[in-house]
C-alpha positions as MATLAB code, in Angstrom:
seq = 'XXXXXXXXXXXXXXXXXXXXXXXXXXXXXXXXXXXXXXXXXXXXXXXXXXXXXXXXXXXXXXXXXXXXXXXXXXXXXXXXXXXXXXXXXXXXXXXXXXXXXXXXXXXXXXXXXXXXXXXXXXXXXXXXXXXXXXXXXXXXXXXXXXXXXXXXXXXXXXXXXXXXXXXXXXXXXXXXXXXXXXXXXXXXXXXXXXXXXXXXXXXXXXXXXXXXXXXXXXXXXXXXXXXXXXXXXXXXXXXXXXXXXXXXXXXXXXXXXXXXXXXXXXXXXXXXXXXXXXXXXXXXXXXXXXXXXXXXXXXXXXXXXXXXXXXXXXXXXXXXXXXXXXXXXXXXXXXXXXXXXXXXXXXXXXXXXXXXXXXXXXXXXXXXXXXXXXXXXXXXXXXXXXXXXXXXXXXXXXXXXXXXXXXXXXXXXXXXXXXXXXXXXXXXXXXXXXXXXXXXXXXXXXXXXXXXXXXXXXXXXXXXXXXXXXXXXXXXXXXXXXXXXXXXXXXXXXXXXXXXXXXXXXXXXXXXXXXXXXXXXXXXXXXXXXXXXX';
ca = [
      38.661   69.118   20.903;
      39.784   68.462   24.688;
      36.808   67.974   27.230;
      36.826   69.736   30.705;
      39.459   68.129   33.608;
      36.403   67.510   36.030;
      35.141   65.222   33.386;
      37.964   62.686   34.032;
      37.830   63.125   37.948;
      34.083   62.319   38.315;
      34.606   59.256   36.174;
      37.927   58.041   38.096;
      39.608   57.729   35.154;
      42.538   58.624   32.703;
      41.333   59.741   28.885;
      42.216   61.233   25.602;
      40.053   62.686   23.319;
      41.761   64.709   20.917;
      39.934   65.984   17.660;
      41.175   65.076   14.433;
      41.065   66.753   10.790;
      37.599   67.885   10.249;
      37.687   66.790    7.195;
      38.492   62.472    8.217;
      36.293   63.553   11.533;
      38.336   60.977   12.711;
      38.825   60.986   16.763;
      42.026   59.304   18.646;
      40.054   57.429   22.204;
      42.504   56.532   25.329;
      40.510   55.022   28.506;
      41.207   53.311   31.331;
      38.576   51.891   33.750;
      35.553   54.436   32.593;
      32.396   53.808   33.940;
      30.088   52.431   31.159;
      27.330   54.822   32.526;
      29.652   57.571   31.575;
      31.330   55.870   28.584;
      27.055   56.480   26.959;
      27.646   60.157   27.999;
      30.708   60.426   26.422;
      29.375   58.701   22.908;
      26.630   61.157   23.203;
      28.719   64.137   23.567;
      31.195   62.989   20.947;
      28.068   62.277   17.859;
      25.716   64.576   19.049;
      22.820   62.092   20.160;
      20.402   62.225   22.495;
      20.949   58.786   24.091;
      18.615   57.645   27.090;
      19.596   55.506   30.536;
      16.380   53.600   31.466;
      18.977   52.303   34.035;
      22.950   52.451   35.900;
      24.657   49.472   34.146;
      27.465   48.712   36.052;
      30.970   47.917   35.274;
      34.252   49.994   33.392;
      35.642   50.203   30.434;
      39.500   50.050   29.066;
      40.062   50.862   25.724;
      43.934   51.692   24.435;
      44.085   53.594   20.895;
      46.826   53.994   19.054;
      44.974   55.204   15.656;
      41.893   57.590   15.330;
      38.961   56.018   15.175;
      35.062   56.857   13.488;
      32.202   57.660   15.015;
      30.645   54.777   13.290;
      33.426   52.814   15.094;
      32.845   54.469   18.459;
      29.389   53.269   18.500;
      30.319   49.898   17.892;
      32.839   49.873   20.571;
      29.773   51.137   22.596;
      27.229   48.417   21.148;
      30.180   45.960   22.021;
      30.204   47.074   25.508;
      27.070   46.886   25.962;
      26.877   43.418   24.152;
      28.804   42.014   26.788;
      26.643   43.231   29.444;
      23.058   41.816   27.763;
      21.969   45.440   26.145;
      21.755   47.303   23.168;
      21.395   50.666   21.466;
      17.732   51.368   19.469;
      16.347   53.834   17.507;
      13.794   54.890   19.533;
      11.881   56.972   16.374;
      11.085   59.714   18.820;
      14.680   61.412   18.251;
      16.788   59.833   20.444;
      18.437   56.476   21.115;
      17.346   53.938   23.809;
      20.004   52.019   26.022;
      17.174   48.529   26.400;
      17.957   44.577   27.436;
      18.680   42.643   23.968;
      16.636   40.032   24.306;
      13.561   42.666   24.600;
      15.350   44.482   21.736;
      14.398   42.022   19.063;
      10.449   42.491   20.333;
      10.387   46.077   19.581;
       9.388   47.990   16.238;
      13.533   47.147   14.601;
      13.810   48.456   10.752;
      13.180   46.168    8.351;
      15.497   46.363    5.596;
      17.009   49.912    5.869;
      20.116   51.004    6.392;
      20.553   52.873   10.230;
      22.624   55.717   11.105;
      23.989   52.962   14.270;
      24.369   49.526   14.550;
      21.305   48.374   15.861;
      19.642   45.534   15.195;
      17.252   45.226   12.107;
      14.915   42.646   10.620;
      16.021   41.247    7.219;
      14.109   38.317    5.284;
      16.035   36.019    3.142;
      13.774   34.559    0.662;
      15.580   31.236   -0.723;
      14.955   29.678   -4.733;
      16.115   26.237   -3.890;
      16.852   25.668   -0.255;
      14.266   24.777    2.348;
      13.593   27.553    4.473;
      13.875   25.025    7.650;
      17.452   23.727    6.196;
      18.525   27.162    5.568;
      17.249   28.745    8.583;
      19.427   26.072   10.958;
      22.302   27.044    8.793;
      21.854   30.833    9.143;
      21.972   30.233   13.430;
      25.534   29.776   12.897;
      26.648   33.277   11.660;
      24.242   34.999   14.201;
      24.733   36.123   17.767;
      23.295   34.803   20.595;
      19.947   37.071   21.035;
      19.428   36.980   17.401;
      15.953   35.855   16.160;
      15.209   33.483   13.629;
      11.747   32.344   12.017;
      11.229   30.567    9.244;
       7.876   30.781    6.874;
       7.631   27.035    5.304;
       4.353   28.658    3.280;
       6.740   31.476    1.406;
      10.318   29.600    1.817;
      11.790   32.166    3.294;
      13.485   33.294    7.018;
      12.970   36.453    9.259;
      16.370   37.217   10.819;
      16.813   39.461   13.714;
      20.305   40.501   13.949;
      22.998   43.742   13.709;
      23.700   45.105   10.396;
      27.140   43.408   10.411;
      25.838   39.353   11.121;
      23.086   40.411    8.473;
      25.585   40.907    5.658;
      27.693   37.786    6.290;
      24.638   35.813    5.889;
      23.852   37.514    2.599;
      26.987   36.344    1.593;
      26.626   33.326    2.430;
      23.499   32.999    0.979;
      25.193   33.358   -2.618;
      26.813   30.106   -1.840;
      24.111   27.706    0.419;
      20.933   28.634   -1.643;
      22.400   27.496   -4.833;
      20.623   24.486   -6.862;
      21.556   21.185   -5.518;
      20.732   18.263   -8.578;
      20.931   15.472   -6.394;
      17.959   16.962   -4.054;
      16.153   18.978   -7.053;
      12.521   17.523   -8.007;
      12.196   16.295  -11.612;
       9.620   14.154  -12.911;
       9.926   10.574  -14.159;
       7.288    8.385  -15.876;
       7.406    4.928  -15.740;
       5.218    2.203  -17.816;
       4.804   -0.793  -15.692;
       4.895   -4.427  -17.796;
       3.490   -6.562  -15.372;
       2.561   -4.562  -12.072;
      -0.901   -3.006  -11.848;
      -0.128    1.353  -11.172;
      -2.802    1.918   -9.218;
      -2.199   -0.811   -6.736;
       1.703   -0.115   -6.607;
       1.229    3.763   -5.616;
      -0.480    2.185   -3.012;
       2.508    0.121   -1.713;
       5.010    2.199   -2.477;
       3.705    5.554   -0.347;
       3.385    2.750    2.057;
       7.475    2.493    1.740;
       7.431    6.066    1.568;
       5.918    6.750    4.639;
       8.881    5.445    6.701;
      11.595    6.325    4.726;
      14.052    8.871    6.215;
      14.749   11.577    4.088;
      18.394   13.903    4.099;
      17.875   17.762    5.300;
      16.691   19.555    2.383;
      14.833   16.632    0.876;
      11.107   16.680   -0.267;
       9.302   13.155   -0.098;
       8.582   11.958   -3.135;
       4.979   12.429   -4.528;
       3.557    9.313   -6.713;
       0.516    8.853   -9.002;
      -0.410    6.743  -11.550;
      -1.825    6.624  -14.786;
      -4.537    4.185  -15.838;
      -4.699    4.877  -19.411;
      -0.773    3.465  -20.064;
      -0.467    1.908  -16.488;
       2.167    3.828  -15.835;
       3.591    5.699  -12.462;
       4.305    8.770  -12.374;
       7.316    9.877   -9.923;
       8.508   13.892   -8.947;
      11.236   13.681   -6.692;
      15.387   14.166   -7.194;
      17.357   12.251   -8.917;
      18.800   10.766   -5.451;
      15.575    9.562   -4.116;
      14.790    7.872   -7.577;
      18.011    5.809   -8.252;
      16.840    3.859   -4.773;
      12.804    4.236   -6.192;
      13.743    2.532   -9.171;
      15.178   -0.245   -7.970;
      12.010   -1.169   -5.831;
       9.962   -0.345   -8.552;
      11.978   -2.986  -11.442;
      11.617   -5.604   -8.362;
       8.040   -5.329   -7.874;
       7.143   -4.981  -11.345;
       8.646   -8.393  -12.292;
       6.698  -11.476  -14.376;
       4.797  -12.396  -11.032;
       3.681  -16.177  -11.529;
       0.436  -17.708  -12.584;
      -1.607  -20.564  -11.503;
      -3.898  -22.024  -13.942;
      -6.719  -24.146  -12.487;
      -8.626  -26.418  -13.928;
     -12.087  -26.952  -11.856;
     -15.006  -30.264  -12.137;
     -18.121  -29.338  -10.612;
     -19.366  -32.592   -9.964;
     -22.872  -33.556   -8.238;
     -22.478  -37.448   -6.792;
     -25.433  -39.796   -5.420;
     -24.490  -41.650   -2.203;
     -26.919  -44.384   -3.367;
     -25.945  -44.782   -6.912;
     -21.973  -44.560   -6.128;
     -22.620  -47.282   -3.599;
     -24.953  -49.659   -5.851;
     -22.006  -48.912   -8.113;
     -19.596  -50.732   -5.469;
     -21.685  -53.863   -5.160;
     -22.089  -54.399   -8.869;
     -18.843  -54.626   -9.707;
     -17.623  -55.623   -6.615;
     -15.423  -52.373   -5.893;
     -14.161  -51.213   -2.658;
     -15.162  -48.029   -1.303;
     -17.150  -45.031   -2.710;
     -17.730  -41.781   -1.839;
     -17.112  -39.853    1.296;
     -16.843  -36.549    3.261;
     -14.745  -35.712    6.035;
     -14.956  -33.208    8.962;
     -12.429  -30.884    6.922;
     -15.045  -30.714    3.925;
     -12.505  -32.403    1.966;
     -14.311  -34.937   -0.185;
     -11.782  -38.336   -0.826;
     -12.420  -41.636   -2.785;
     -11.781  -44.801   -0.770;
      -9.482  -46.651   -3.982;
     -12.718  -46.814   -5.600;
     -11.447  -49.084   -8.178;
      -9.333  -51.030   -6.125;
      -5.574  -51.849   -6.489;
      -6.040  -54.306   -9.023;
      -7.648  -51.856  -11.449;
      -5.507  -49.057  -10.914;
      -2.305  -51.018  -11.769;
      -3.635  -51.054  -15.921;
      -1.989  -47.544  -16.292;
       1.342  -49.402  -16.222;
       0.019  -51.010  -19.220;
       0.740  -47.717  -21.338;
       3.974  -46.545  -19.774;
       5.534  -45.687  -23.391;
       2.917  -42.891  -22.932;
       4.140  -41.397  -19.992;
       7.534  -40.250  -21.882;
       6.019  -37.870  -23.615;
       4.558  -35.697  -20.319;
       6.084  -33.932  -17.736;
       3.189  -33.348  -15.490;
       3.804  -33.922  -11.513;
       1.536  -36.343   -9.849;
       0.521  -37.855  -13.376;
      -0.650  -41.715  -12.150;
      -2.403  -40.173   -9.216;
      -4.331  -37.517  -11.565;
      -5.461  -40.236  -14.237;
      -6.135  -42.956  -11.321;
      -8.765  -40.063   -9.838;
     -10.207  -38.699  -13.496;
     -10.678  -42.840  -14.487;
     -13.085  -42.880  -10.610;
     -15.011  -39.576  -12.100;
     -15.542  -41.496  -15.624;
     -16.134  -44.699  -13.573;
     -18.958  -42.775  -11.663;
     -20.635  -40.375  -14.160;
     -21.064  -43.239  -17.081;
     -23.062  -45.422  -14.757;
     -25.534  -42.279  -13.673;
     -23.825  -41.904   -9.913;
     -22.361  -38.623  -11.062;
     -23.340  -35.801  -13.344;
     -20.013  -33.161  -13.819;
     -21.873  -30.022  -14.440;
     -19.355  -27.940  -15.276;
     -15.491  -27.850  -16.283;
     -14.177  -24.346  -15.913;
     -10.642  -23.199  -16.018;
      -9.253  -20.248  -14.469;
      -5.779  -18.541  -14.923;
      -5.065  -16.833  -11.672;
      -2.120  -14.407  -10.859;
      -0.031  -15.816   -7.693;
      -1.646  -14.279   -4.442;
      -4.794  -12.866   -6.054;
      -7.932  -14.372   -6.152;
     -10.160  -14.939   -8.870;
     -13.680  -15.895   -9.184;
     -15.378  -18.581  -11.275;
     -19.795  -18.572  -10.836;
     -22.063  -21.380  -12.766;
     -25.465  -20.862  -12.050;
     -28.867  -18.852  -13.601;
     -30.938  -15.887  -12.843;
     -34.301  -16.553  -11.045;
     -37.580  -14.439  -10.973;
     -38.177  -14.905   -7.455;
     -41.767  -12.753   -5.744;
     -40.942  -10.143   -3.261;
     -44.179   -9.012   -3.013;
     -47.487   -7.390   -4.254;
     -48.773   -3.551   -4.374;
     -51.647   -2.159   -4.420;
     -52.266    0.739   -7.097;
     -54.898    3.641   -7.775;
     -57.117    2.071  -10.512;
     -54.360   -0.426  -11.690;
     -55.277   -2.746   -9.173;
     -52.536   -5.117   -7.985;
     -49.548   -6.023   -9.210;
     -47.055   -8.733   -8.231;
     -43.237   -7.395   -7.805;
     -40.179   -9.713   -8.733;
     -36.438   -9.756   -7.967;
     -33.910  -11.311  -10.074;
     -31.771  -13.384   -7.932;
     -28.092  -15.214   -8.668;
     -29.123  -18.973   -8.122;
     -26.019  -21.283   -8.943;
     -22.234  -22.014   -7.845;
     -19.541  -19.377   -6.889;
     -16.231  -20.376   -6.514;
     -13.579  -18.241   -5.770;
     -10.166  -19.378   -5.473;
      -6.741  -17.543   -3.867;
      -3.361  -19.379   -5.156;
      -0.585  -18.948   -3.011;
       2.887  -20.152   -4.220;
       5.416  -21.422   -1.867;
       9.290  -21.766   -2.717;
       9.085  -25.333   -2.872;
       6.933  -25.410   -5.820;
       3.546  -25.970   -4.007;
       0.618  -23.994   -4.078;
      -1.475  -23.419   -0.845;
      -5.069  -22.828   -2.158;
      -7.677  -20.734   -0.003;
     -11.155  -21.871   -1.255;
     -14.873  -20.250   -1.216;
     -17.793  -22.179   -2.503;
     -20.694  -20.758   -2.060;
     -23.964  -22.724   -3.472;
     -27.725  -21.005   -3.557;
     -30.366  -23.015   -4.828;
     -33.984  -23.622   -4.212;
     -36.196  -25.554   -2.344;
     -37.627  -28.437   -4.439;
     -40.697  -28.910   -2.594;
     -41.188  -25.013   -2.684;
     -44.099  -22.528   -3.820;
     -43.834  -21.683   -6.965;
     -43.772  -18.098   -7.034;
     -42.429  -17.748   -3.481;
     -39.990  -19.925   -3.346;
     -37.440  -20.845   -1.075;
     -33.605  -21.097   -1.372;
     -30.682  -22.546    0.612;
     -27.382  -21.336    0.952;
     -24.504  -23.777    1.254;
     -20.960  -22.159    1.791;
     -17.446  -24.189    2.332;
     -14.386  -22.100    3.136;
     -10.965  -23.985    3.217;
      -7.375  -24.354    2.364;
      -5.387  -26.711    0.931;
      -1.568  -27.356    0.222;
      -0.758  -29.180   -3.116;
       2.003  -29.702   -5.441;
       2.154  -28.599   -8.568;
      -0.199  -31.054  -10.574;
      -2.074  -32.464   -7.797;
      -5.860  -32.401   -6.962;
      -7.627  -31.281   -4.137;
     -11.431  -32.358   -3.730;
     -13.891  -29.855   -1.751;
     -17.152  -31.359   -1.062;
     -19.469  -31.055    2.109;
     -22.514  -29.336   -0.101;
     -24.701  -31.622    0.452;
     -28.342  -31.939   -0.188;
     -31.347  -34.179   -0.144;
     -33.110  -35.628   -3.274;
     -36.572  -36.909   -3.306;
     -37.261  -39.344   -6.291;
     -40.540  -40.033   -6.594;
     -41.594  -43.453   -9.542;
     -44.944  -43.701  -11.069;
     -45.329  -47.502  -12.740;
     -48.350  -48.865  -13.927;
     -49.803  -52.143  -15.729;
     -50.395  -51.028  -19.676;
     -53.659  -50.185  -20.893;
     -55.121  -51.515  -17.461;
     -53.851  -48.641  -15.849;
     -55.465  -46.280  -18.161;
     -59.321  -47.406  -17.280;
     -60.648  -44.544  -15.219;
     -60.993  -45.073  -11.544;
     -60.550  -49.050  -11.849;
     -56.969  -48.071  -13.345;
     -55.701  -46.863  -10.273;
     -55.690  -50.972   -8.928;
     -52.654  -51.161  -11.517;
     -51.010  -48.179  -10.887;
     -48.626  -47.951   -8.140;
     -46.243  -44.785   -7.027;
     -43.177  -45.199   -4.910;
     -40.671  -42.306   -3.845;
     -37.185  -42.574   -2.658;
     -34.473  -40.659   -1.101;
     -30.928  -39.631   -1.861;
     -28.404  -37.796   -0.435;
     -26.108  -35.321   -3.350;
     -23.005  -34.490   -2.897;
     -21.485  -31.563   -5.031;
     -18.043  -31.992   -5.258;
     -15.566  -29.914   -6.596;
     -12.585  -31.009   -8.246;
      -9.584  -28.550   -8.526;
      -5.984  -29.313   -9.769;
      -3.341  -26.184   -9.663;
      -0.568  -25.901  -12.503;
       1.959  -23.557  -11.996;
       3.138  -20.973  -14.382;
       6.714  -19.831  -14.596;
       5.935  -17.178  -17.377;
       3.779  -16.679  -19.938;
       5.081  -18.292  -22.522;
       4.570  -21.822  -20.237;
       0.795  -21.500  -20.729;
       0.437  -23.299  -24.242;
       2.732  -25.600  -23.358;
       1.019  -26.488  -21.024;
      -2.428  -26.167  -22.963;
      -0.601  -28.756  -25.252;
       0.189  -31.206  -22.047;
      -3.345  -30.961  -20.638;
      -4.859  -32.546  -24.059;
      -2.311  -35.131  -24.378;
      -3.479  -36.244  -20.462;
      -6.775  -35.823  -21.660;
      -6.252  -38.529  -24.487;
      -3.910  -40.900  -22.103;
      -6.435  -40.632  -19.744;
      -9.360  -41.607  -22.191;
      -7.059  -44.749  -23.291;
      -6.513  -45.389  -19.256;
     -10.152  -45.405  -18.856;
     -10.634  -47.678  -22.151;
      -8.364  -50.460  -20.878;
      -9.999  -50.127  -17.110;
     -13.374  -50.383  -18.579;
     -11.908  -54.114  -19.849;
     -10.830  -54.821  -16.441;
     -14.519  -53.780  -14.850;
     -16.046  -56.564  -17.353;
     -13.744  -58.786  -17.259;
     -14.482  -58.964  -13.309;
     -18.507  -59.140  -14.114;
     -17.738  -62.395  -15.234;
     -18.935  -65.359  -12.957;
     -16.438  -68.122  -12.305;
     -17.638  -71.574  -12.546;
];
């Protein structure tokens, strides 16, 4: 096929377009500086396709053939010209092709997934098993051209590609390769029983740790959940993210350390404790500071405290810190609560885990009135509450890494009014918050709950003051008043493991009965002072 001589004149330039076998239709292309304008008219002529101009591009064309060529490669020697110049060819659907601007190209109504008589651009979706879409779809950028279009559905996993048939099927290749599975970012799950650590508070620590945690492109966080039943945690994430999970979950689910506490809830009379001083001639007695720390002044004095050396072939057999100290302070309590200046009401223990606080309450359940009502035909009837009335301690052991214990301490005491109505009655509310550092074995004394005692004596003058009326010459009544002081008495031990506690169980009684002989041989001492030199 040769085209007309006034062809190559308008378009200033020097062609050959000579047919080839029909059978190949194969076409040999010589040009040199053709308009691109006309180089659309001549594609047009040469497939038979309406093709429209919305506007003149400008620039030429050179093209220098030494083979024959397709039609399907003339077009994309077209598209490429074009390409360079920021346009494209489109099915237009209404029997022709449109000449438009690529980056409005990718806008318009493209194919989706079918194959096109030209190169144009199509949409394609690439739907990925393992890969994240948002991984995959930065990876894709790199095999597209520069209008392409890319968006990326995180809800179905999979990426909309706008792009010519050609860029399309490299990714698709590549695909075979990049969405394959990868092990060290693929989600299993993992359960893990916990032998010390409570589940339920860990998840809570560790999607702490989670939440600012970087995680490699393609990686899901981990999820985490526990199970109460077996206190166990349950982990889905890939095996990379768990080696480094693991770890911090063997660290924090170690033998965490105890602190077992051994409390004296003592109530102490001012008056008697001081009586006590002057009749056996004792230094000191019983105090409170500003702190609400509650101290004895030596209360037995030095010479008294000096009999535990007496019984040192005792001491071998204990390793409790802070042992003289200890029995000095339990022989003041014995001192106190066998001549009526103390009652102990109560001697709790408490095994508490290291940073956790536990709770100890002494006390009773009141009936106390809040009220009357008035009912249809049941006339009225008088309402009660049951109220907590008592001692609640609750006690937070710290453990430092020089083998003391910093104690944070609540005592809270509600009680009621002495002098109060009966079934109205009132109650007081004492509280002492405080902390304390001790070593291991050492006591720390919380008092400041104080309250006043009215004692009131009723003597009379035997069978005299029985006469009526007349009897009341040998009666006589007489009231006094006291100050109590409740005192609490708390020594920390510290628990390397578990199996320390019955040793230490066994320890504690052997004090106990050291202390008892202590006391025994102080006792001596007191009555060996009563005695009045000549």
């Amino acid at each position: 096929m040769k085209l007309p001589v006034k062809f190559f004149l308008l378009a200033s330039t020097l062609a050959t377009l000579l047919a080839a076998s029909p059978a190949h239709d194969k076409i040999s292309l010589a040009i040199d500086g053709m308009g691109i304008s006309d180089m659309i008219k001549l594609v047009a002529a040469t497939t038979h396709k309406n093709i429209f101009i919305g506007e003149e591009i400008p620039g030429t064309i050179s093209y220098a053939g030494n083979k024959p060529i397709s039609k399907k490669e003339l077009y994309k020697i077209l598209e490429t010209t074009l390409d360079a110049k920021g346009y494209t060819l489109i099915d237009s659907g209404g029997g022709y092709l449109s000449v438009v601007k690529t980056v409005d190209a990718t806008q318009m109504n493209l194919p989706l997934m079918q194959k096109s008589d030209i190169p144009q651009m199509q949409n394609y979706i690439f739907t990925f098993r393992f890969a994240s879409a948002e991984t995959m779809a930065a990876k894709i950028k790199h095999f597209t051209t520069k209008n392409a279009k890319i968006t990326s559905s995180k809800e179905s996993n999979s990426v909309i590609v706008t792009d010519f048939p050609e860029n399309i099927a490299t990714i698709q290749k590549a695909m075979k390769i990049l969405d394959a599975r990868d092990e060290s970012i693929a989600n299993t799950t993992h359960v893990i029983p916990l032998k010390n650590a409570d589940a339920k508070l860990l998840v809570t620590t560790l999607n702490t740790i989670l939440g600012k945690m970087t995680l490699m492109p393609g990686q899901q966080p981990p999820s985490i959940t526990n199970d109460d039943t077996t206190n166990s945690l349950i982990v889905i994430t890939s095996e990379e993210l768990f080696k480094s999970l693991e770890a911090t979950i063997r660290e924090l689910d170690h033998d965490r350390q105890q602190v077992y506490v051994r409390a004296k809830i003592i109530e102490i009379s001012e008056k008697k404790s001081e009586a006590l001083g002057i009749k056996y001639g004792l230094s000191g007695g019983a105090k409170v500071g500003s702190n609400g720390l509650f101290t004895f002044d030596t209360l037995l004095g030095d010479g008294i405290t000096s009999a535990i050396s007496l019984d040192t072939s005792m001491l071998s057999a204990i390793t409790l810190p802070t042992l003289a100290s200890g029995i000095a302070l339990g022989a003041n309590i014995s001192l106190l609560n066998t001549n009526g200046a103390a009652n102990i009401l109560s001697e709790p223990s408490i095994l508490c885990i290291d940073n956790q606080e536990s709770s100890i309450y002494v006390g009773r359940t009141e009936s106390i009135s809040s009220g009357v009502t008035q009912g249809v035909g049941t006339g009225i009837t008088q309402n009660y509450t049951r109220q907590d009335i008592g001692l609640t301690l609750k006690i937070k052991p710290r453990l430092s890494n020089d083998h003391k214990v910093l104690l944070g301490v609540t005592a809270k005491l509600e009680d009621i009014e002495p002098n109060s109505i009966a079934d109205r009655p009132s109650t007081t509310k004492r509280e002492v918050l405080t902390s304390a550092i001790v070593n291991n074995g050492e006591s720390v004394i919380i008092g400041g709950l104080i309250r006043e005692k009215i004692d009131e004596t009723n003597t009379k003058v035997p069978f005299l003051g029985d006469i009526p009326y007349l009897g009341n010459l040998f009666k006589s009544k007489a009231s006094s008043q006291d100050r109590i002081n409740l005192v609490i008495l708390l020594t920390p031990y510290i628990i390397e493991k578990s199996s320390d506690l019955s040793a230490l169980r066994t320890q504690l009684s052997e004090l106990d009965a050291l202390q008892e002989r202590y006391i025994a041989n102080i006792t001596k001492k007191i009555e060996a002072k009563k005695v009045v030199k000549p």
